[in-house]
N, C-alpha and C positions, 0 to 999 in steps of 0.2 A: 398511818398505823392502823391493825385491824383490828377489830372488838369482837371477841368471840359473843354470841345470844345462844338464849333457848329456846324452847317453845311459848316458855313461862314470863319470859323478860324479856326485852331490849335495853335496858340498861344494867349491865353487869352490876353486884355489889362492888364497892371497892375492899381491896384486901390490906386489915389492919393486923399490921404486926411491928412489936415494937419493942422485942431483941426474941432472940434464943430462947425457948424453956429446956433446963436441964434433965430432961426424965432419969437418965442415970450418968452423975457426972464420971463417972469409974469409964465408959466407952471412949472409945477414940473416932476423933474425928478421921476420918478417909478420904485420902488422896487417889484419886485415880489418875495415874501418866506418872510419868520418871523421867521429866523433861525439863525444859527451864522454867518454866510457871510452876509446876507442880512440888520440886524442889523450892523453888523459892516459897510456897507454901510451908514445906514443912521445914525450913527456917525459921520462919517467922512461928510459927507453932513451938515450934522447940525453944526460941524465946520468951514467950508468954508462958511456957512453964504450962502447956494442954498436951495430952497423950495423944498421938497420931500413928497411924501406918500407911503406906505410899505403897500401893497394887501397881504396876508396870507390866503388862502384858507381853515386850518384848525380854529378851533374855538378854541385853545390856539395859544399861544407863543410858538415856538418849537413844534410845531405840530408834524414832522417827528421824532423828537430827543426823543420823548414821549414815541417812541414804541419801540425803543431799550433801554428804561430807565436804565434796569440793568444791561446793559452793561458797562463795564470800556472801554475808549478809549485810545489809544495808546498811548499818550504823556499828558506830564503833565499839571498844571493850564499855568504854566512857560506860554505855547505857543498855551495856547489856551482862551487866553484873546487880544483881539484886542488892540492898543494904543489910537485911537482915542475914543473906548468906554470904556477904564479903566480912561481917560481923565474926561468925560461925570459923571463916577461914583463917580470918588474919590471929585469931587463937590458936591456930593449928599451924603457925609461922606459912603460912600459902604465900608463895612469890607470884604476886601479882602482875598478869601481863600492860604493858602501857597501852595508856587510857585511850590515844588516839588510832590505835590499829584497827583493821577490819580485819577480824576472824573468820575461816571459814567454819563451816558447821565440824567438821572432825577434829578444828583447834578448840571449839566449843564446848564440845564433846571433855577430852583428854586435859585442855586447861583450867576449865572450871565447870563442869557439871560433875564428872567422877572426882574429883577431887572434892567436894561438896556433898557428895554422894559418901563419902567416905568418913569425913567427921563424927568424930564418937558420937555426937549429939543427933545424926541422922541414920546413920550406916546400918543399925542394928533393928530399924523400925521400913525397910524397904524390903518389898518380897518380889521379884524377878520371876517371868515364867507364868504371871497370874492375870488371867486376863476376865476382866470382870464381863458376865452375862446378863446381868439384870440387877435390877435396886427395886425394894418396892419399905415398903412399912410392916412391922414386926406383925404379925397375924391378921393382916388390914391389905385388902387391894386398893386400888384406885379409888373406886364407887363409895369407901366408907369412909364419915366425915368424922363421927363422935369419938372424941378424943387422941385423932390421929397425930395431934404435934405433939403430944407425950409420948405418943410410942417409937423407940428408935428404928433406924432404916437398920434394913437386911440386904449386906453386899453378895453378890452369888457368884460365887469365883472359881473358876476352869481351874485346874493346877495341871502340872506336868504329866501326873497317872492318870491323867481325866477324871478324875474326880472332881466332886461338887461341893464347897466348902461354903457354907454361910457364915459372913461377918457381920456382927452387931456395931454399931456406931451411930454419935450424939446427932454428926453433920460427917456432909460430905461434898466434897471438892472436884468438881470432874476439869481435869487438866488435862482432857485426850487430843486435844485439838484436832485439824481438819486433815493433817496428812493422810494418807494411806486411804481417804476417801476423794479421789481425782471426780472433775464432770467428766461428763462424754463426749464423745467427738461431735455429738447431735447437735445442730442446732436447736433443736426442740428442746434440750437436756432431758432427753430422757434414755435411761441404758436399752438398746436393742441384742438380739439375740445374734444377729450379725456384727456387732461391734465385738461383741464376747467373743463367739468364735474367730476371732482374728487376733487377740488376746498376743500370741508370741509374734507379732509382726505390729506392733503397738507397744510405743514407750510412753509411763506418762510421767513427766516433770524432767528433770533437765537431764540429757547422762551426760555423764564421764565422758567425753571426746576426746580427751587426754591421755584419758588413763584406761581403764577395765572397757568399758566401754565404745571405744575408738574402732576396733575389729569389725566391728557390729554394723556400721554406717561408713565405712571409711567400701568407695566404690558403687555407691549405692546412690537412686535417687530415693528423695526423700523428702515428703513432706509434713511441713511443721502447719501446724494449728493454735490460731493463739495471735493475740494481739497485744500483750502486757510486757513486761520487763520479761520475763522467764523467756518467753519465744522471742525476744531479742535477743538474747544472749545464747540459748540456741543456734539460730543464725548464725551470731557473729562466731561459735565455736566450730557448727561446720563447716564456714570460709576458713577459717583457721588451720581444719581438717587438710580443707582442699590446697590451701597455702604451701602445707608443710609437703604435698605431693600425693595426695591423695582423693582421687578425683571422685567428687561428690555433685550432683545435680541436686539442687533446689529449689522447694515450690513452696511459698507461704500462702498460707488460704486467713484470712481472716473473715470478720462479720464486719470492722468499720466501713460507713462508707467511703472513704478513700484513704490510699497509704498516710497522707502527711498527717493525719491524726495520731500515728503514734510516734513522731518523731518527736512531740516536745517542744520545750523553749530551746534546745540546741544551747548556742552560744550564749544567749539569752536566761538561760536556768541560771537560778541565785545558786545550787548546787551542780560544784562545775562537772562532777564525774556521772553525776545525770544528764547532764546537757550535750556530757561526752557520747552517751551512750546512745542519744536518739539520734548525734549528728553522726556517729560510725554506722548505725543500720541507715540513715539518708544513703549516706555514701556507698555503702552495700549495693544497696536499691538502686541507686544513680550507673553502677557498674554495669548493670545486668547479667551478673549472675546470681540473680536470684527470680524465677518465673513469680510476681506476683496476680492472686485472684480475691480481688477483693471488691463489693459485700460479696461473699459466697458463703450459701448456709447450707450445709450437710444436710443431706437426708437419709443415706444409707451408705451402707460400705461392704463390698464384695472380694469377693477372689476369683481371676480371670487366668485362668495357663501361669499360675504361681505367680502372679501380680496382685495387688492392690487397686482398687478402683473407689472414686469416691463421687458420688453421684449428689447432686444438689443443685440449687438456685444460685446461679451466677450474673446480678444486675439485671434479675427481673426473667429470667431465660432458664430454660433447663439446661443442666452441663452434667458432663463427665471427665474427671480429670484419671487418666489411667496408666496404666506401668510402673505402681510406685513399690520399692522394696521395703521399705520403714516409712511409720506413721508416728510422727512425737507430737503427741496432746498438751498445750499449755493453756488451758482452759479454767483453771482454777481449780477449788476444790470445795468441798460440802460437806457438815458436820454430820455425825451419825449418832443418830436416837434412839437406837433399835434397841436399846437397853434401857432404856430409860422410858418404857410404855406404862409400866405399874406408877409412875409420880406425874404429880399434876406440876405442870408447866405452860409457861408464857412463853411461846417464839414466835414472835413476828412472822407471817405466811407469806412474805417476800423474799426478806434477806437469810430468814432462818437463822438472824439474832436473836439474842434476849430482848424479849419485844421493846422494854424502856429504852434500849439501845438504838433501835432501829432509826429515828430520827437524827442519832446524834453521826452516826457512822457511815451516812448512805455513800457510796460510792462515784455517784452523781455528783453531791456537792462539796465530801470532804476530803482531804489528799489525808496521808498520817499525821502531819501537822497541825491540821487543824482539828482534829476529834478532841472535843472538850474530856478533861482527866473525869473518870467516875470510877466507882466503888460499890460496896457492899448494898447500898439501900439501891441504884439502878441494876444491881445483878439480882433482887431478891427474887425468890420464884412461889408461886402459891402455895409449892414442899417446902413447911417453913425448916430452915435448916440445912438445904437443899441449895449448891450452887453449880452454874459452871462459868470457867474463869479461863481465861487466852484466848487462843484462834478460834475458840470453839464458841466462845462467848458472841464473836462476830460473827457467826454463820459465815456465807457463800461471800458478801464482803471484804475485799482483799486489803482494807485498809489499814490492818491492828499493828502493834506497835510493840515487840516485847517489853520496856519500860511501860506501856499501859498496863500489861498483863502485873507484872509487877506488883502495880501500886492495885491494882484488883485484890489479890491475896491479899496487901498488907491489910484496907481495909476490912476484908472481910474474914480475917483472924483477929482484928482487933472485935471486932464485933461479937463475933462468938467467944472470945475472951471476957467478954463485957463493957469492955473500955468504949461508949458509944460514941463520946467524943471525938477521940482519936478516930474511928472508924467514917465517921465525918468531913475530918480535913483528910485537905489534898496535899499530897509531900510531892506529887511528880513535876522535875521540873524538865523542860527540853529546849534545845535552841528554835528560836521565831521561827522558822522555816522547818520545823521537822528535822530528822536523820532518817527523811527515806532515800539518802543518797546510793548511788551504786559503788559497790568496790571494785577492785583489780583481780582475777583470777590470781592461782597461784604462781602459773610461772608470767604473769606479772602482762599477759599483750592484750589484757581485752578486759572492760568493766563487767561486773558478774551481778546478778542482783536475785531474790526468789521470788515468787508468790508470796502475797503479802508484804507487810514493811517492817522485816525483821531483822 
């Protein structure tokens, strides 16, 4: 973990705080996202009987969750229904889906996020279309100290006329998570100007090969990037493409040193639809029809007589791999700050977690199952008042858990509530091994899983 210094010091003070002060309790706390952590915040708000409003940048509910729709995610309804919003529902007679299914994100969506979204106890406190641009402290930048926990943060919100709307609020919840910010194709990670202008000939995260997106790739070679579940199942969608009669070339480029790294326990996985998944892409790979280049690390990417070309370090050697029609990025993704420059904050300069986080979540040594449950006192940030909670709490780390996310809010609404106890214990329970298992697409021939262990 890093230690920020000054000029002045090499040992930081330690930051003592120890709840909430209420400058004006009449303000509401603020939600930013309209997603499954963020709603499940303003459940649990709406229980403890605190004013809230929930900002949503997109023009649905589940904005982000919309675009991986067909995707199945990892764990079932079981753990991916919050307590405080199945509370909220089963008032409102909600017919609950069974517990042991895998939903996809547009079941997510249409079975329990809008529906939850709709609750008289939520519905009239979510504003659509508002996309926040900045947080700072009521007449206070960054720079000034004296008496800045008193004063409430100012939300600065884009609306639909573009206009500039300032919101006052006690605390505030950022629920944005890391979608819609993908890495790059670089191995350096860092965005180039060459990677941009090639933008329409670059997909990042999994498409539709089923459905909207099948036209797009179907005839086409193509190569995937990416070494995790998402570019496995990539793969296994455009064998699938090519099954159904449509001829597809494919090239996987990873960074591991050798393919059998991401195949897994196979047979061997205590989770058998993950064990499934590593021994279907074996067998892929076993086939040969799939060109593998693996360690290869990007260095640039051009356009040759309306081709693609991808130039980098192949096992120590310069290469160029060329002719390619589509490029699918499954590289992960990276939370964004850029709003959030006016408050003082801890993120880890590795994972670009919340820094208390960083050890507990590294990706190196924890799968989703073993990230120990935390709360409100490891999300605190030095903006007393100030939190962020889900995908966004783990930075570039792919390990998060929606059931983590979860129990995140609850404690850190009981906190702000006052209740310091409750905000203390741990209510998250999960099976030994995790639920970062894979599901089954929709039409049922192949396990599906995303980025991260949701």
């Amino acid at each position: 973990m890093n230690t920020q210094t000054n000029c002045c010091s090499t040992t930081p003070k330690p930051i003592q705080i120890e709840r909430i002060k209420k400058p004006t309790p009449e303000l509401p706390v603020v939600i930013i996202g309209a997603g499954p952590i963020g709603l499940a915040a303003a459940a649990h708000l709406s229980l403890a009987g605190e004013k809230f409003l929930v900002l949503e940048a997109g023009g649905r509910i589940g904005h982000h969750v919309l675009q991986w729709g067909h995707v199945r995610l990892f764990s079932p309804w079981q753990y991916n229904i919050d307590k405080a919003a199945r509370a909220l529902l089963d008032r409102s007679g909600w017919n609950a889906p069974a517990e042991n299914q895998l939903p996809t994100g547009d079941e997510l969506v249409e079975n329990y996020l809008m529906k939850l979204a709709a609750v008289p106890e939520i519905e009239p406190y979510i504003r659509l279309n508002a996309r926040v641009s900045a947080i700072s402290r009521k007449h206070q930048d960054k720079m000034k100290t004296a008496n800045r926990e008193h004063q409430p943060f100012v939300i600065y919100v884009e609306t639909e006329d573009a206009e500039m709307e300032r919101i006052e609020a006690k605390a505030v919840i950022d629920a944005t998570g890391t979608w819609g910010q993908p890495n790059p194709l670089q191995a350096d990670g860092v965005w180039t100007q060459s990677e941009r202008s090639q933008q329409e000939r670059i997909f990042y995260g999994i498409p539709d090969l089923h459905g909207k997106d099948r036209e797009r790739f179907a005839g086409k070679q193509v190569a995937v990037i990416g070494g995790g579940h998402s570019a496995i199942n990539t793969l296994l969608d455009l064998a699938a493409l090519e099954d159904a009669g449509h001829q597809v070339k494919i090239s996987w480029i990873l960074r591991k040193p050798k393919i059998e790294d991401v195949y897994g326990g196979e047979a061997d996985d205590a989770l058998e639809a993950r064990g499934e998944l590593g021994a279907r892409v074996h067998e892929l790979v076993d086939s040969g029809r799939v060109e593998i280049f693996t360690p290869f690390r990007i260095e640039q990417v051009s356009r040759k007589d309306g081709k693609l070309s991808l130039m980098g370090d192949w096992q120590g050697k310069s290469h160029s791999i060329e002719a390619i029609d589509e490029i699918i990025v499954n590289t992960g993704s990276r939370p964004d700050f850029s709003f959030l420059k006016e408050l003082r904050l801890k993120i880890d300069n590795a994972t670009e977690s919340i820094e208390a986080l960083a050890p507990l979540i590294d990706p190196n040594v924890h799968s989703c199952g073993t990230v120990r449950p935390h709360g409100e006192k490891e999300l605190r940030q030095p903006e007393q008042g100030f939190y962020i909670a889900g995908m966004k709490s783990y930075g570039r780390a792919p390990t998060f858990l929606m059931a983590t996310g979860y129990e995140q809010v609850r404690s850190i609404v009981a906190y702000i509530n006052g209740n310091i106890e409750a905000s203390e214990k741990v209510e998250l329970e999960l099976p030994e091994t995790g639920v970062c298992s894979s599901g089954v697409s929709k039409n049922g021939r192949q396990p599906i899983a995303i980025g991260g262990c949701c």
